[in-house]
C-alpha positions as CSV (number, residue, x, y, z in Angstrom):
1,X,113.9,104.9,108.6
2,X,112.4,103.0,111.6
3,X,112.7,99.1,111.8
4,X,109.6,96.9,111.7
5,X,110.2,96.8,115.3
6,X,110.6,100.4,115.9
7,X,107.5,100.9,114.1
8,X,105.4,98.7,115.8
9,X,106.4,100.5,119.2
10,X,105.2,103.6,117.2
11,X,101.8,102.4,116.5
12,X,101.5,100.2,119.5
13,X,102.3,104.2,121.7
14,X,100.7,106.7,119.4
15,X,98.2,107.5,116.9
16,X,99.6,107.9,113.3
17,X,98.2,110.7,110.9
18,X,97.0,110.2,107.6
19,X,95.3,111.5,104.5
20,X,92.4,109.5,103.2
21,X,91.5,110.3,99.3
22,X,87.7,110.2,99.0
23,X,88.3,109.9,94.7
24,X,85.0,110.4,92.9
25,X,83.8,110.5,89.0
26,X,80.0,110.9,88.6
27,X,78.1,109.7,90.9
28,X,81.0,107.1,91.6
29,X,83.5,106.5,94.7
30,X,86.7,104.6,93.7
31,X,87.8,101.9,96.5
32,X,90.8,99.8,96.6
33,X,90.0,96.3,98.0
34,X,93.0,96.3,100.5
35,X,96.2,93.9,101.5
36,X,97.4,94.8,104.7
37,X,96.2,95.1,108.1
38,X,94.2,97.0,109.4
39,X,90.7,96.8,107.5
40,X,92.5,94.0,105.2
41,X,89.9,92.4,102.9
42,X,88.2,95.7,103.3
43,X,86.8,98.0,100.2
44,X,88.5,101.4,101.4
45,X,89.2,104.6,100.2
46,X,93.0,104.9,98.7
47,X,95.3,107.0,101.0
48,X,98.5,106.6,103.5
49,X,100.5,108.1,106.1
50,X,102.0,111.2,106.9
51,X,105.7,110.7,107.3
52,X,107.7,112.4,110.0
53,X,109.1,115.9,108.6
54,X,106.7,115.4,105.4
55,X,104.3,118.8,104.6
56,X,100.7,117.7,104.2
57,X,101.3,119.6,100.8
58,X,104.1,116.9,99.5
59,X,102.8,114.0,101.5
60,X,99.2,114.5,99.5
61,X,101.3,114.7,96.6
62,X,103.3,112.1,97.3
63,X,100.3,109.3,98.1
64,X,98.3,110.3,95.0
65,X,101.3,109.3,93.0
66,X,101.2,106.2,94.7
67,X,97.6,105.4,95.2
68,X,96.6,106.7,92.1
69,X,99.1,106.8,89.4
70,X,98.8,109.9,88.7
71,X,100.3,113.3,91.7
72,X,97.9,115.8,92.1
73,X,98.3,119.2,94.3
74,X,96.2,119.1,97.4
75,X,94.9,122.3,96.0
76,X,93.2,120.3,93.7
77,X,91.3,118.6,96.4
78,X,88.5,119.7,98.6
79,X,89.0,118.9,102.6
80,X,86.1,116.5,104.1
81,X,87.2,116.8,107.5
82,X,89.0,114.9,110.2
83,X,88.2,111.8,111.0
84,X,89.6,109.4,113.5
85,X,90.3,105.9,112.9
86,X,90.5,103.0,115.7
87,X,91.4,99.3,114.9
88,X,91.9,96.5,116.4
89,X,94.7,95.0,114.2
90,X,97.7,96.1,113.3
91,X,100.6,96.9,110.1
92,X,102.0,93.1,111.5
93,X,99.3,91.0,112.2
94,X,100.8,90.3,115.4
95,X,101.2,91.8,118.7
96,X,98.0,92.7,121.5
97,X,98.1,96.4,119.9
98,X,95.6,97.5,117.5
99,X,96.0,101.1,115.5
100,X,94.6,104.1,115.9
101,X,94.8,107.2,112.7
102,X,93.7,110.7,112.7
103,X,92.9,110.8,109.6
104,X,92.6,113.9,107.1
105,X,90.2,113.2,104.2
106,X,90.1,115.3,101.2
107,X,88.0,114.8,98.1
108,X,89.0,114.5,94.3
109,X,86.6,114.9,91.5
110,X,87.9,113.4,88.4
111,X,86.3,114.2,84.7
112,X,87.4,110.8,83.9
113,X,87.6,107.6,85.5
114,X,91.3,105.9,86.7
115,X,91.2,102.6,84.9
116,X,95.2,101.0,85.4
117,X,96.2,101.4,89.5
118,X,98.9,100.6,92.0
119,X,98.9,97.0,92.9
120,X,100.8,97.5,96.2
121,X,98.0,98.5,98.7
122,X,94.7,97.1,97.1
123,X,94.2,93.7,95.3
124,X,91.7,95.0,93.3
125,X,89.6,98.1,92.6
126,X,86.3,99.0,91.7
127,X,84.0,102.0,91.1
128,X,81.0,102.3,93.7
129,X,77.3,104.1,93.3
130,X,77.8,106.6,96.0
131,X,74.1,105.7,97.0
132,X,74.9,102.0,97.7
133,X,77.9,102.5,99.7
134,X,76.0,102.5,103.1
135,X,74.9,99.0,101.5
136,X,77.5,97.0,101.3
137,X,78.9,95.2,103.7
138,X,82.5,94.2,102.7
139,X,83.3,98.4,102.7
140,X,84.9,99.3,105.8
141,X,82.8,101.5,108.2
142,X,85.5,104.1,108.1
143,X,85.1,104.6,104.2
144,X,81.5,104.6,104.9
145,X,81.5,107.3,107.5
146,X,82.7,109.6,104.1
147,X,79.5,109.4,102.6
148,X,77.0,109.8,104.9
């Protein structure tokens, strides 16, 4: 496992890969209100990274665990499409780097809504109108870009 040093060289020298989970009920879009850097403060779509040696198969299952309570095959999901994701902050709040993801989005369609999540990434959660996402200014324009 890399120190918070060595992973700061890592994101300061290279793009990190992740999987964004686009999680819908309805006509709903669940977003996490998130901690960390980047986008912190943010409404954004649940997800994580890839790690090194980790299948996208096991990682997916692996960050819906974590995200969402509850692990869920990627074979479950739907793929969106790549996205890529530039920031100016990064994972430490310090540093001149910012933090750049390629990011692999997939969507889930739930038959019921998650009500009791992970506290770890997001401070809070809430269920959006998919038609008033493009609306609202506190979501992040990389959550936004899934739903247009």
């Amino acid at each position: 496992m890399l120190s918070a040093t060595g992973f700061a060289r890592v994101v300061r020298d290279t793009p990190l890969v992740s999987i964004d989970l686009v999680v819908l009920h309805n006509s709903k879009a669940l977003l996490g209100k998130r901690c960390n850097e980047p986008a912190k403060g943010y409404w954004f779509v649940p997800g994580g990274r890839i790690r090194k040696n980790e299948s996208i198969n096991k990682a997916f299952y692996r960050l819906t665990g974590n995200e969402l309570d509850m692990q869920i095959p990627v074979s479950d999901a739907e793929f969106l499409g790549v996205y890529e994701h530039f920031y100016a902050t990064n994972f430490s709040e310090s540093g001149d780097f910012g933090t750049h993801y390629v990011v692999l989005a997939y969507t889930i369609r739930l038959a019921s809504p998650l009500t009791e999540l992970p506290t770890q990434q997001h401070s809070d959660y809430r269920w959006f109108e998919i038609d008033k996402i493009k609306e609202e200014v506190r979501i992040h324009q990389h959550t936004k870009a899934y739903f247009r």
